[in-house]
N, C-alpha and C positions, 0 to 999 in steps of 0.2 A: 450296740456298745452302750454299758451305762455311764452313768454320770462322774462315776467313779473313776472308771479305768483311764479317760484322758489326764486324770487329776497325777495318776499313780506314774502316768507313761512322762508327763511332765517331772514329775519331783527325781525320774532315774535322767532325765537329761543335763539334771543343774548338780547330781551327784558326784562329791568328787575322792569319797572315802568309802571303807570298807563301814564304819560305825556307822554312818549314814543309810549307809546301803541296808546295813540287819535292820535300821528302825523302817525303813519302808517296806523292805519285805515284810516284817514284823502286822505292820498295819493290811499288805498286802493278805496275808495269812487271815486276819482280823474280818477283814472283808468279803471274806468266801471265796476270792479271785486266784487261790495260786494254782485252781485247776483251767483256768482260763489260758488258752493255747496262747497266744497273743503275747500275755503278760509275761506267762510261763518263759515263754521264748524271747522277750525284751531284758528281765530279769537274769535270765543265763548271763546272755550275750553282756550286759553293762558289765555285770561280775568277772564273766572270763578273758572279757576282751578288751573295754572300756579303765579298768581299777587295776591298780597294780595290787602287786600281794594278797591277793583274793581267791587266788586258784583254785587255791582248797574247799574255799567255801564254796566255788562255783560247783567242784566236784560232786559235795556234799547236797549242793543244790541240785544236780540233775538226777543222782540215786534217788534223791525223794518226789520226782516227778514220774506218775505212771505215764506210763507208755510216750517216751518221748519220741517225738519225731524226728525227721531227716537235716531240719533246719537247726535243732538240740542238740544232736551229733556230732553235726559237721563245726556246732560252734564250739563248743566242748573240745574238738579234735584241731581248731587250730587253736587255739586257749593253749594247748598241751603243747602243739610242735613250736609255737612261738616261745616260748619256756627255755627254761635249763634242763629239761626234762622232756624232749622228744619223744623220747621211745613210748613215755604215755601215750600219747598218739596213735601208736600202731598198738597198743593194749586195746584202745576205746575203740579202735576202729575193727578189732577183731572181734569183739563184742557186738558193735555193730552190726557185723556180717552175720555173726549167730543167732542175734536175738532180735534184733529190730524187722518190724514188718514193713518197714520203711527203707528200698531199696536204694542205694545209695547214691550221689548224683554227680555232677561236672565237680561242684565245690569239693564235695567228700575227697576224691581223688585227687583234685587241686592241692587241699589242705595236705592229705595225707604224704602225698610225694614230695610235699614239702620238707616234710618232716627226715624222709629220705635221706636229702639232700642235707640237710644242718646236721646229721650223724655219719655224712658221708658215706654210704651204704650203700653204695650199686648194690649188693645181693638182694638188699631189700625194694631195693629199685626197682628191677628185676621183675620180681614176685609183684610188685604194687600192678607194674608198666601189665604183666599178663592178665589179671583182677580187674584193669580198666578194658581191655584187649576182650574180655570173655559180656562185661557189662557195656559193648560195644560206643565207648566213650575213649578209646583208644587217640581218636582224629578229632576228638571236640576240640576247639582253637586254644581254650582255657587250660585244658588237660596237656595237650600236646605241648602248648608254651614250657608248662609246668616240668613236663618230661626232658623238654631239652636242656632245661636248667638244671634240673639233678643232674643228667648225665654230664655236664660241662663243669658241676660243682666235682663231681666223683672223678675228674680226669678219662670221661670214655666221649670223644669228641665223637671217633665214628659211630657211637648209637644216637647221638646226639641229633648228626646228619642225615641219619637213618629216619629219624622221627619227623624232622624237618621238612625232609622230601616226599615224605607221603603225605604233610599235611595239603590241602586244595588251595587252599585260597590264605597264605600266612600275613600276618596283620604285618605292621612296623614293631610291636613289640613281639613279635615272633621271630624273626630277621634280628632285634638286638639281640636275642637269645642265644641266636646260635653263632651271631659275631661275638657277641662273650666267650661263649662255651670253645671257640677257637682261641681266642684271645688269651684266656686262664690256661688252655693247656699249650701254649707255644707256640700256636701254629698260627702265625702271623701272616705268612702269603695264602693262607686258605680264609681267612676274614677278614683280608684284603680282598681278595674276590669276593667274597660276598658282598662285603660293603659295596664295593662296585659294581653288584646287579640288583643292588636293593631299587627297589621304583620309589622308595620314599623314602630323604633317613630325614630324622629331626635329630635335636639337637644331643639327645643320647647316642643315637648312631658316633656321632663323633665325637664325642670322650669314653666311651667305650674304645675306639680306635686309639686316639691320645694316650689312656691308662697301659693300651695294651703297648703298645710303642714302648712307652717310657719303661715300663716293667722289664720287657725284653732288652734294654739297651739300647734301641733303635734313637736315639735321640734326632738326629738328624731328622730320619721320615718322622716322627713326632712332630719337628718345626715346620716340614711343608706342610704338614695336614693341619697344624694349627695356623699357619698363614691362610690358607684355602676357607675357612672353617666361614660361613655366611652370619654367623652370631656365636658369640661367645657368653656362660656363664662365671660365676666361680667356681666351680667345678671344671672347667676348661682350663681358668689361670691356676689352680690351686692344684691341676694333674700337672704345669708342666715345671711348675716349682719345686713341687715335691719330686717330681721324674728327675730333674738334671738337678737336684738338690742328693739327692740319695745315688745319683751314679757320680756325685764328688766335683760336680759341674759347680762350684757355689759363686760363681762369678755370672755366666749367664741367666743361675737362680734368680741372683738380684736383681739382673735385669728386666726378667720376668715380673719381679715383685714392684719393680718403680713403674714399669708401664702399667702393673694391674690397680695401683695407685693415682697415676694421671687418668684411670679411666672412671674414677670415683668408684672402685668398687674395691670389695676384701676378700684376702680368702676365708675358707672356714674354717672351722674348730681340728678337723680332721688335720687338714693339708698343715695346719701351724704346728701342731704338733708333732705330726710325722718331720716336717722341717726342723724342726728344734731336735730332735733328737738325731736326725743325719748331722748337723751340726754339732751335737755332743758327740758323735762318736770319729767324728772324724777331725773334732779341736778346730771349727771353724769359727773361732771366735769371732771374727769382725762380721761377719754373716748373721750370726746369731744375737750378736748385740744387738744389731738393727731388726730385725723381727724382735728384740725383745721390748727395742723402744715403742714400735708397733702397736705390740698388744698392750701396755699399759698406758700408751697416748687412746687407742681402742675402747679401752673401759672391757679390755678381756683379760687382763690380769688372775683374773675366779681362774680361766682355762690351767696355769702354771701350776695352782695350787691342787689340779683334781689327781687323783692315782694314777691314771695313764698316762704322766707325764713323770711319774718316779722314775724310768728307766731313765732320765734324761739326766735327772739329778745323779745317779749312779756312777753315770759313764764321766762325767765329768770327776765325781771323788774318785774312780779309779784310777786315776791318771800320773800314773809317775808321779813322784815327787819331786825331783827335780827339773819338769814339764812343769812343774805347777809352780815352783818357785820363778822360772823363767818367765810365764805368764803374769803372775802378780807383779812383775819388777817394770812391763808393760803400761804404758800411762792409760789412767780407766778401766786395766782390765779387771783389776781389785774388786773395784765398786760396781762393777759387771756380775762379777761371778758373784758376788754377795746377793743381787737382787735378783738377780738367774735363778740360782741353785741356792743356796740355803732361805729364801723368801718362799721358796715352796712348802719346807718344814717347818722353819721355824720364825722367819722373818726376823731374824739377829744375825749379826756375827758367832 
């Protein structure tokens, strides 16, 4: 390695822009180095994976590298399925297949099934799960996980289990895979059994179970298995506020919220949100009030004002008018719905 290259590999780790980015490749170029595998493959990966809004360039960046390799590919390939733009993904990767002499590996098919999955696309599942089946990576622990998660994201639990049970030896994130892949599609007493031959769960195993609970209505087995639970995150307290917040529970919400309160912890950006807008839809004003004093005792007031929280402002103007006369005649709730709901747009009257 010369004296160069550590210099170049240092200046893409403190990189934090695209403009940044063109002056070092720029210098890169300058230096003889962008046939340099190393670099080459450092360079992709900062651009496609590391930088936002760079894609393109990254694209542009792997057409002008001869003969890229397998680690090139497969960065490039999940660059694209992590995107708005999946199905790039199975373009590069059919490319791959045709032109690269670089046979493709656990990652490739990782990345690729991924991509499956965020388009929803058992057919293409399918075809990927047979493509790993013939490059005998079918059972690789990585690949296999990755399988059971398309198939649970696409609602096909039974391939799901299918892939599971052939695996040999399934990790703990293998076992949350397929309690997910149960969980998403309904079927609550079959990832109830699982959970319960798992030889190991941590602490996903059980909000994985919580989320799926609450989702289904189960509220009740939601509270023993969060009583049972050996440690709790927020993710634990923010599943079961938002759980019995959204099935219209907004009484034992709160009480959810004051214990996650005496335990000095919060929830997060998700759960608050989700909460606020079961609360807009369902006119839980005094609920919401109190999560709204929250976030703005919090110093999470940003959260109200970002777009995924317009639904919440909506629901509330669509609300009858004479609902909303009724509510303003209410002591505070005036100066509620002012800081609620038009502080997100406009912060006036």
């Amino acid at each position: 390695m010369s004296k160069t290259e550590p210099l170049c590999l240092s200046l893409l780790n403190i990189c934090k822009n695209l403009t940044t980015f063109k002056q070092i490749h720029a210098n890169v170029i300058k230096l003889g180095l962008e046939s340099d595998p190393l670099i080459a493959g450092k360079l992709l990966h900062h651009c496609a994976i590391s930088l936002s809004d760079s894609l393109d360039y990254a694209c542009r960046l792997f057409r002008h590298t001869p003969n890229p390799d397998v680690f090139m590919h497969n960065t490039l390939i999940r660059g694209l399925y992590e995107s708005d733009r999946p199905q790039n993904s199975l373009r590069m990767f059919i490319e791959m297949m045709r032109n690269s002499f670089s046979p493709p590996d656990s990652f490739t098919f990782a990345f690729i099934v991924k991509a499956a999955a965020n388009l929803r696309s058992v057919r293409v599942g399918i075809q990927l799960h047979c493509q790993a089946l013939v490059h005998g990576l079918d059972t690789h622990l990585f690949v296999g996980t990755t399988l059971i998660s398309m198939y649970g994201e696409c609602g096909f639990v039974k391939f799901a289990r299918k892939v599971f049970d052939e695996m040999l030896e399934p990790n703990a994130i293998a076992w949350n895979a397929m309690v997910t892949a149960c969980c998403r599609g309904g079927d609550m007493k079959g990832g109830r059994e699982l959970f319960d031959l798992m030889p190991v769960r941590n602490l996903m195993s059980w909000n994985v179970m919580l989320a799926g609970y609450t989702k289904a209505g189960e509220l009740e087995l939601a509270r023993e298995m969060f009583l049972e639970m050996p440690m709790k995150d927020d993710v634990s307290w923010s599943t079961m506020i938002v759980g019995f917040a959204h099935n219209g529970y907004f009484e034992e919400a709160f009480i959810f919220f004051r214990e996650l309160q005496k335990k000095g912890m919060r929830p997060n950006e998700t759960s608050l949100t989700g909460v606020l807008s079961a609360c807009a839809q369902a006119g839980a004003l005094e609920f919401g009030k109190i999560l709204h004093g929250f976030i703005e005792k919090s110093g999470l007031a940003w959260m109200v004002e970002h777009n995924s929280c317009g639904h919440v402002v909506n629901s509330f103007e669509e609300l009858e008018g004479d609902r909303v006369a009724a509510l303003e005649n209410q002591k505070g709730t005036k100066a509620w719905l002012v800081h609620f709901c038009f502080m997100i747009k406009a912060k006036k009257i």
